[in-house]
C-alpha positions, 0 to 999 in steps of 0.5 A: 500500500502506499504511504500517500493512502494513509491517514499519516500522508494526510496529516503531514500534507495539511501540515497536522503534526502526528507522532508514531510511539513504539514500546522498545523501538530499535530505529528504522521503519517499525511494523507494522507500518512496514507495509506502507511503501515509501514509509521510511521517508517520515522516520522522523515522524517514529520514536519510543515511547520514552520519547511520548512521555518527554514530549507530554512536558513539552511539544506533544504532536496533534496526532500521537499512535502508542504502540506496544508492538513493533519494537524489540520486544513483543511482551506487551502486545496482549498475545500469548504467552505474555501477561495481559495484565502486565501490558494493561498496566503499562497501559494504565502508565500512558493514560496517567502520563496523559492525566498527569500533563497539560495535554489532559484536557484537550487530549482523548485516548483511542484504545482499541485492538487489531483482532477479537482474540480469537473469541467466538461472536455471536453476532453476525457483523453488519454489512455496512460497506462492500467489505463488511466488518469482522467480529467486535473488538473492545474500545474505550474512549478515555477523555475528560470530556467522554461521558462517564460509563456510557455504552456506545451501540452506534456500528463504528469501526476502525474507519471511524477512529481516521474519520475522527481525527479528519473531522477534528482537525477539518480535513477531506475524508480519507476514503468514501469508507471513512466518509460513511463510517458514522463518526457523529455517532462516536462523537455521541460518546463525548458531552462537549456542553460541560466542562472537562471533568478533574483528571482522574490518576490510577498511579499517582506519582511518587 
């Protein structure tokens, strides 16, 4: 695929800056954005993780991806036979970093995955576009502005994420899936009329 398609071309072309955090990061193009040719011309745009929480005190990017697979290592990507538990506590250190930063308030956290785990769906996935949609995969939606324990059973995907970010910062729809991908309803998640909520810390600092 080329890297022109991705939403990360997008950004850089609008002059939207966006950053690419990979746990264990060794250089080079990571994967699996490998699969986008031409990637390795925005090598400047990929860093560790270590580099997202300097960048919390600091410069941040408008668009940041943290990712636990990739690097060196692959010990907290959620797949066996690794601990999930160990990868949702590094996890929960990401949210505080953000929590714990000037980012807070205008910052809202995508967490989602690549695949159902290998779990049985006993609903049949909507066919909403020509390629239809897999099975259901978690997301959570933490921001100070989301709405506190509130379910979203709009059908969103992983189109909706990118259509998110193109709604956000007033840029064209990537694709006509993107388009259709229904982000007012991932916007429903959110409750714009109020003020951000205080930041809530799982790990306070020492």
């Amino acid at each position: 695929v080329p890297f022109n398609e991705t939403l990360m071309y997008q950004l850089s072309e609008y002059n939207v800056s966006w950053g690419y955090y990979v746990y264990g990061y060794g250089g080079g193009g990571p994967w699996p954005l490998t699969a986008f040719a031409g990637s390795d011309a925005y090598a400047s745009h990929f860093h560790t993780l270590t580099d997202f929480y300097a960048q919390l005190h600091g410069d941040l990017p408008a668009v940041s991806w943290v990712m636990f697979l990739g690097g060196n290592t692959s010990e907290y990507d959620m797949h066996p036979p690794y601990n999930v538990t160990a990868a949702a506590s590094k996890l929960v250190q990401v949210v505080d970093a953000v929590m714990n930063s000037g980012y807070a308030e205008s910052t809202a956290v995508f967490f989602t995955f690549d695949e159902g785990g290998g779990y049985y769906d006993q609903v049949v996935p909507p066919k909403i576009n020509p390629y239809g949609l897999g099975q259901r995969i978690p997301l959570l939606i933490i921001s100070l502005l989301a709405r506190e324990g509130w379910v979203d059973n709009n059908t969103l995907s992983g189109y909706s994420l990118i259509g998110f970010v193109d709604y956000n910062w007033h840029l064209p729809w990537l694709t006509p899936l993107v388009a259709d991908s229904d982000v007012p309803g991932l916007l429903s998640a959110f409750n714009f009329s109020s003020p951000p909520r205080p930041p809530l810390i799982l790990t306070p600092e020492n």
